[in-house]
Structure formats: C-alpha cells, structure tokens
N, C-alpha and C positions, 0 to 999 in steps of 0.2 A: 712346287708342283701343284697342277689346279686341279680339284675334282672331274668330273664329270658336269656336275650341279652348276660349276661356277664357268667350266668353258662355253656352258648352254647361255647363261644369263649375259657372257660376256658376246657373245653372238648378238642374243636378242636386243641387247642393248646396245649395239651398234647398226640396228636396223636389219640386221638381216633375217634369213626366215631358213626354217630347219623343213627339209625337206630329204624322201627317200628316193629322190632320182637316181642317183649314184649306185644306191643298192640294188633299186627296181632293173636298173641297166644294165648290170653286172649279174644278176641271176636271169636274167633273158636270155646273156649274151652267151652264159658259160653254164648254168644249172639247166635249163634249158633243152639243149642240143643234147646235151649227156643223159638225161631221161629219154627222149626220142630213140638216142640209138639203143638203149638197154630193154628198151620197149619193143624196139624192130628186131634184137638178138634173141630175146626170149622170144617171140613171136615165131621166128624162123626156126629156134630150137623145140618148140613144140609141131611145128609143120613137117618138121624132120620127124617125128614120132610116128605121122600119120592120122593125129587129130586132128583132122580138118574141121571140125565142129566144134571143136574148141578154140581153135583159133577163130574161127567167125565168130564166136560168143563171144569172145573176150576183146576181140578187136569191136564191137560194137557198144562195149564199155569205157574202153578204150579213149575211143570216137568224143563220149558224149564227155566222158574228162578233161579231151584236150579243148573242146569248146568251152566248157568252163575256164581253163587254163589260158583261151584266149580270149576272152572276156575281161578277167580279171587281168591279165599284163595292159589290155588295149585302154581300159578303163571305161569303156562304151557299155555299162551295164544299164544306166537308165536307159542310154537311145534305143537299147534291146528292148528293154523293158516297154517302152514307149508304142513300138513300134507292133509288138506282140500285144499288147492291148488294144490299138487302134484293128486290128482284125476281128477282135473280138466284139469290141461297141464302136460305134461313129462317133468320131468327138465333134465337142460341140460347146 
C-alpha cells in the first residue's frame, strides 16, 4: 500500500501535475447551492418575524460575501484588482 508521499511523487514523476479542479468543481457545484438556499431560508425566516431592517442589514452583508465568494471560485481577482486601480490612477 503507498502513502500518500509516494502516490504524489509517483504522479509528479510521471509528468503529471496535482491540481484542485476536481475539488474547486465539486464545492461549486454541491457546497455552493446549499449555502445560497440556507441563506434564502433564514433570510425568509427572519422576514417572517417582521424585521424588515434586519433583513436589509444583513442581506447587504450578505451581498458583499457572495462577491467575495465569486471572486474567489472565478479566480478573476487580479483582473478585479487591475481594473479597480486603473479608476483610481491612469496607467501608464
């Protein structure tokens, strides 16, 4: 039976290359969706209460989470980054 250690080396040594697309694609596709609707269920379960002000607070937390969250899946953080700088000075 091979470690861990030795199934990595026996990868790399035959050219290949260790990548988390598999994983990244599988918490997209399934972790995901599952946070959104537990998000939309509390969200409705506090609307139900009649804190309307609560719920806009917290959905405006919310908000700036999932853009983080799609940032990080899309992997486009420098072209963010990039592009939120050039507003700021004129490249050159």
């Amino acid at each position: 039976m091979k470690t861990s250690y030795e199934a990595i080396q026996l990868v790399l040594a035959q050219g290949g290359q260790l990548t988390t697309v598999n994983l990244r694609d599988w918490i997209t596709n399934n972790i995901v969706p599952l946070i959104l609707l537990a998000i939309a269920v509390i969200l409705l379960w506090i609307g139900g209460r009649g804190d309307n002000a609560g719920v806009a607070r917290r959905s405006i937390g919310l908000l700036v989470g999932l853009i983080a969250l799609g940032i990080a899946v899309t992997g486009s953080g420098p072209a963010i980054g990039q592009a939120l700088a050039n507003l700021l000075v004129t490249p050159g």
